[in-house]
Structure formats: structure tokens, C-alpha cells
N, C-alpha and C positions, 0 to 999 in steps of 0.2 A: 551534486551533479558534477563531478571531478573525472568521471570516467571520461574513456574518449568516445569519439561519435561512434567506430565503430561498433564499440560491447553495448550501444544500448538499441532497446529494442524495436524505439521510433524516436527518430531524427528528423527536427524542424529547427535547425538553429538561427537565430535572428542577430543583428548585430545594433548593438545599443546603437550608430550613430545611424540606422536606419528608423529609431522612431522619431517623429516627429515631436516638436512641443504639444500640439493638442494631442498628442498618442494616436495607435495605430488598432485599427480594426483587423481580427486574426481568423480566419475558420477554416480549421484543419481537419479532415476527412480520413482516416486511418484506408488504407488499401487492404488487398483481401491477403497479401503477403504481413503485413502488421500485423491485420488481425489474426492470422492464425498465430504470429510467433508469440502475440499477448495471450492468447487464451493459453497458448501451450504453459507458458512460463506463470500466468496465473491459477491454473490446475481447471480451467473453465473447459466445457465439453465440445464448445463455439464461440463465439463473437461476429455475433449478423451484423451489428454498426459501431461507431466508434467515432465521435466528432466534438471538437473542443473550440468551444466558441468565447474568443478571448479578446482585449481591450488590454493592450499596453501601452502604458503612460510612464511618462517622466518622473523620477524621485527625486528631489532635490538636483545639484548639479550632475550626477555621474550614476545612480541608480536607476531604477527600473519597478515599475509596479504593474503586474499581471495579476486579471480580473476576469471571469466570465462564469464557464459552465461546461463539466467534461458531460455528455450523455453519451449512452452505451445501450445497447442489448444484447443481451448473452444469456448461452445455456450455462445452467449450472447442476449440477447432482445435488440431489436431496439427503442432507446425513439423515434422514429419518427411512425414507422409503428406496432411496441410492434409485430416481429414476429423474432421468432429465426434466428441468423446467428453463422457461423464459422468466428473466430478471432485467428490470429496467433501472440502469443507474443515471442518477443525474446528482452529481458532485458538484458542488460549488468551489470554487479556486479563488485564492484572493494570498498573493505571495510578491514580497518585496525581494527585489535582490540588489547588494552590492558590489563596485569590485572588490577582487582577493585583497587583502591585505598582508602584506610579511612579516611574519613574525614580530613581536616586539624582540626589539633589540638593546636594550636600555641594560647597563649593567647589573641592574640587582638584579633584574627577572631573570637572564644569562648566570648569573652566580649561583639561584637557587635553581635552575636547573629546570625539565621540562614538568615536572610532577606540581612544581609549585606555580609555572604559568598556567596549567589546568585547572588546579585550582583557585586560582585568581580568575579565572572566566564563569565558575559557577554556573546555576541553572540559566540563568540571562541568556546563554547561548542555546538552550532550545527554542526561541522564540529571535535568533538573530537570523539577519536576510540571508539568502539564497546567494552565493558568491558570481557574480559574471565574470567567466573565464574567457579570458585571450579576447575581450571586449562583447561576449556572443552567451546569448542566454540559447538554450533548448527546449520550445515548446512541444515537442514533439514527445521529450523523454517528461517532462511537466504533465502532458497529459495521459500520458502513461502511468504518471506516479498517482495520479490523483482517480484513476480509475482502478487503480490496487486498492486506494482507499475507500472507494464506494462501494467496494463488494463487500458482500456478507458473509464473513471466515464460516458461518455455520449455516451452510444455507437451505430452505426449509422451502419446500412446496405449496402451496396456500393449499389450506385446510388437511393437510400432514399433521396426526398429531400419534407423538410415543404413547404407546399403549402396554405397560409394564404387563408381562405374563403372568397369572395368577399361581400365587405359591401354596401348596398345600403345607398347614402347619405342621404337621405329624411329618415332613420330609423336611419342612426348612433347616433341621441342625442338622450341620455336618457329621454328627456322629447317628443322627438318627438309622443309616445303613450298618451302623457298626452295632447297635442294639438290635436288630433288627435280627442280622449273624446272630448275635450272642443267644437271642432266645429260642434260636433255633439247634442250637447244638447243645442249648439246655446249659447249667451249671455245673461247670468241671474245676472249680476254683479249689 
């Protein structure tokens, strides 16, 4: 979440010294201008609702821990039948974040270069917190991320089912139109 406010596509930034110690109650309502620029950027046909109901709480001294529920309804096209339907998401969120840290600066890790601090961070780092920038998390682009992940890349219509076309075996080989020719012009070998 490094981008700036304005390239994303919904903006609710909050600033770490506004939550409290018992945390902060969140419920964010996407507009009809959101909603259409999500559905656009998500390949969705519509987006009728869009609201992220969140609980932010304190991580330690200087983190942030975001909790709740993105739900949604949206059209989506069917890869089976390509004919609009209604999809209900309801995503669960539960994401820590820290502030940025700068670089390690320590000599050895500066001597071997940027390849070798990568790999000093190993997979550990897909499972590390969410950075707070300039002291401000973004619930807005949060619940945007997390309604990218509740949709269904392949999304199917209930009771849509593929129905493979029946092949006649005497056509299924490719050469069968080529025998087909041949016995028709007879044998001139």
C-alpha cells in the first residue's frame, strides 16, 4: 500500500494516533462513483453494494491490527454461459500493519549488495505486516484489496454446467477429412 492516495481506487485513510487503546469501530460504505471505478478495474459487470466493517486495534507500541468483514454484491459474467449473475462476497480481513522500516544499513548487508539483503528476508516476508505510511493506514484501498480477493476469477452461474459437444469418432482425427479426399479421388500413387 505504497501507492499514493490518489492512483487508488478508494481512499479511507486513518491515522495511527487516531485509534484509541480499546480500538476503533470502522463502517465504510463504498459511493456509486467507487463502486463503478471497482467493478470497472475488477472486470465486474456492476457493483450494487460494497461496505467494510472493521475494528481497529492497537499492536504493540506503534502498529495497527485491522479486523472485520468486506461484503459486496456484484454482477459478474458467467465463463460458462457469458450471461450476467448476482455474487455475494463476504471476505474476511484480519491484517497487521507496521511502520516503514529503512533499509538495513549495517555494513555487511551494504557490502553484499541488494540481491543478498533479498535474500536474507526469505519467504518470512510474505506473511510480514502491512507498512503504515507517513503514520496513516488506508481502509478504503484495504477493502478494496480484500474484495479483489473474494471474487471468483472463474465465475459460474448456479446450476451453469459445461456440456462438452459430442464428437463423432469416424471425424475426431485430424486427418480423417484427408482420407476422406483420398478415397475419393481414388488411388493415383
Amino acid at each position: 500500500m505504497t501507492d499514493s492516495t490518489e492512483d487508488r481506487l478508494w481512499s479511507s485513510p486513518l491515522a495511527v494516533t487516531d485509534v484509541p487503546a480499546h480500538g476503533l469501530d470502522v463502517t465504510l460504505v463504498a459511493d456509486a462513483d467507487v463502486r463503478r471505478r471497482l467493478a470497472a478495474a475488477n472486470g465486474l459487470v456492476a457493483l450494487a453494494s460494497l461496505k467494510a466493517v472493521l475494528h481497529v486495534a492497537r499492536r504493540g507500541r506503534e502498529g495497527l491490527r485491522a479486523t472485520g468483514r468486506v461484503k459486496a454484491r456484484a454482477t459478474q459474467t458467467c465463463v460458462v454461459t457469458l450471461e450476467p449473475f448476482e455474487a455475494e462476497i463476504d471476505e474476511p480481513v484480519d491484517v497487521e500493519f507496521e511502520p516503514e522500516r529503512a533499509a538495513p544499513k549495517s555494513g555487511r548487508e551494504a557490502a553484499r549488495g541488494p540481491a543478498a539483503a533479498e535474500e536474507s528476508e526469505g519467504m518470512d516476508d510474505l506473511d510480514a505486516p502491512d507498512p503504515i505510511v507517513d503514520g496513516r493506514i488506508d481502509l478504503g484501498a484495504l477493502a478494496a484489496e480484500f474484495l479483489a480477493l473474494g471474487l471468483d476469477p472463474y465465475p459460474r452461474k448456479p446450476g451453469a454446467a459445461f456440456e462438452p459437444k459430442e464428437i463423432d469418432a469416424d471425424k475426431a482425427s485430424p486427418f480423417a477429412g484427408l482420407a476422406a479426399l483420398r478415397g475419393k479421388t481414388g488411388d493415383r500413387d
